[in-house]
N, C-alpha and C positions, 0 to 999 in steps of 0.2 A: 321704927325706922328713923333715921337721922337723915333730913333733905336738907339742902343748900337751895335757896331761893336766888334769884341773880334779878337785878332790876337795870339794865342795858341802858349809859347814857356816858356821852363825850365827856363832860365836866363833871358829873356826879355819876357812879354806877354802885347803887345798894346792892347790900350783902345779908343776908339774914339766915340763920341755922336756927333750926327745929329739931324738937326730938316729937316723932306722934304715934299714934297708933292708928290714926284715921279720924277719931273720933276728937281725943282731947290730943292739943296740942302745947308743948312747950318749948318759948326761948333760948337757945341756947347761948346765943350771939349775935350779934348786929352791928353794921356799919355801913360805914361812904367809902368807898376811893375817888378822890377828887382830883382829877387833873387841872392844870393852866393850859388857857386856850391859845393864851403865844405858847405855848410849846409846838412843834410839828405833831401834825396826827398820829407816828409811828411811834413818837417818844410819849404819847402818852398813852397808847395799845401798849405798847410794854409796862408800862405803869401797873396797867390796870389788869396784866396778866400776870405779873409779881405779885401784886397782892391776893390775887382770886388763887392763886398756888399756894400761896401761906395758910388763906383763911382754909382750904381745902387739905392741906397738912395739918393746921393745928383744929380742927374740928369733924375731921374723917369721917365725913358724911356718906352713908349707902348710895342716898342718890340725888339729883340735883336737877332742877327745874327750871324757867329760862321762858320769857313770852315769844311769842313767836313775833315774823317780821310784820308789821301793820304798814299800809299804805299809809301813805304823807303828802300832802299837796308841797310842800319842797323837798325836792328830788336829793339835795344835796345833804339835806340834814338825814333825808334815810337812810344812806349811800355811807354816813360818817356813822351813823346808830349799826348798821349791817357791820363795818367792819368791827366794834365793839362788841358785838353780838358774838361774831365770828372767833373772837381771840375769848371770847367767854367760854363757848361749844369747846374750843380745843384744849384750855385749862380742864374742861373736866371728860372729855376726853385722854388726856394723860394721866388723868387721874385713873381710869377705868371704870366711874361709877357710872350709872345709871342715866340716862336723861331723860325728861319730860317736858314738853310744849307745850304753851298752852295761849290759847288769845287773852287779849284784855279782858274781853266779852267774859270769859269762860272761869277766869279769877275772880274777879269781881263778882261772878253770882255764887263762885263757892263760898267766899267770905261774906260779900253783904247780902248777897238774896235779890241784888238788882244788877242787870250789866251793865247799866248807864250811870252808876256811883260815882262819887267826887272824891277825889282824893284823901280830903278830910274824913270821909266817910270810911274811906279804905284804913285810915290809919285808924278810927275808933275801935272798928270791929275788929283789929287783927290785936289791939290791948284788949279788946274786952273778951274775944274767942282765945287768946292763952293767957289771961290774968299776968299780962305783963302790968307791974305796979307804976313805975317809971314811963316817961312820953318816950316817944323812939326819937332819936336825934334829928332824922330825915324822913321827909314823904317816899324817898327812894327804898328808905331802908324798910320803911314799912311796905311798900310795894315788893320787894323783894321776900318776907315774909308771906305776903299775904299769896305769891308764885308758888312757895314753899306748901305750905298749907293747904293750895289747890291740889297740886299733887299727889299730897300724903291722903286726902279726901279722895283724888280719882284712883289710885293705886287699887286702898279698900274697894272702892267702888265695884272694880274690876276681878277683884278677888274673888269679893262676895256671888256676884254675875257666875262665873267657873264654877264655883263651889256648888252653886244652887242647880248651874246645867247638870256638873258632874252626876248628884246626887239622882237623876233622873232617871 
């Protein structure tokens, strides 16, 4: 399966594509879109819903993954990530692929085995879980990856669960 990871943020919002089986995963692509914060909030949701349609055209992913919303002690900054969030949901929704959500908590133990991980940590294990050779440009991108990765890990997961009632 081919996922698109999304990593939700005003100024930075990571982009990473996987090809997986569940098990081993591969890179296919990764990046930023970076808005400017003198721009108006709408001019840079459009921004960042331009490019999340391109990377979604030029990498035709099955399905696509996305953290869910976490509480924030400023209202404002989750209020400005919801509506990034929100134009992320609907690009791949136009798309018609697939969605999955998932907490911080719930990526970070698919990739490091801890949900309390640090960033850094997040970026090791998602070069070292797809033998990506190269550093990833961004923590974003690599969070966006390691979204990706969660997913393609619970999809299996899920699979396997059916298959095993099925056979009962």
């Amino acid at each position: 399966m081919r996922v698109l990871g999304i990593d939700c943020g005003t100024e930075r919002t990571g982009w990473g594509v996987i090809e997986s089986d569940g098990r081993k995963h591969a890179v296919l692509g990764h990046g930023l879109i970076r808005t400017f914060t003198r721009d108006p909030l709408e001019a840079r949701l459009k921004v960042i819903a331009e490019h999340l349609r391109k990377v979604i055209s030029e990498h035709a992913p099955t399905a696509a993954a996305v953290e869910e919303v976490f509480y924030s002690l400023n209202v404002k900054t989750a209020l400005k990530l919801a509506h990034v969030r929100g134009v992320a949901l609907l690009a791949v929704a136009e798309s018609g692929i697939a969605l999955g959500e998932y907490s911080p908590l719930e990526v970070k133990m698919s990739v490091v085995g801890y949900g309390r991980a640090e960033k850094h940590q997040v970026q090791l294990m998602v070069r070292s879980i797809t033998g990506l050779g190269e550093a990833i440009e961004s923590e974003d991108a690599a969070d966006a990856i390691a979204v990706a990765i969660c997913h393609a890990t619970h999809v299996v997961q899920v699979r396997a669960i059916h298959t095993v009632r099925a056979a009962r």
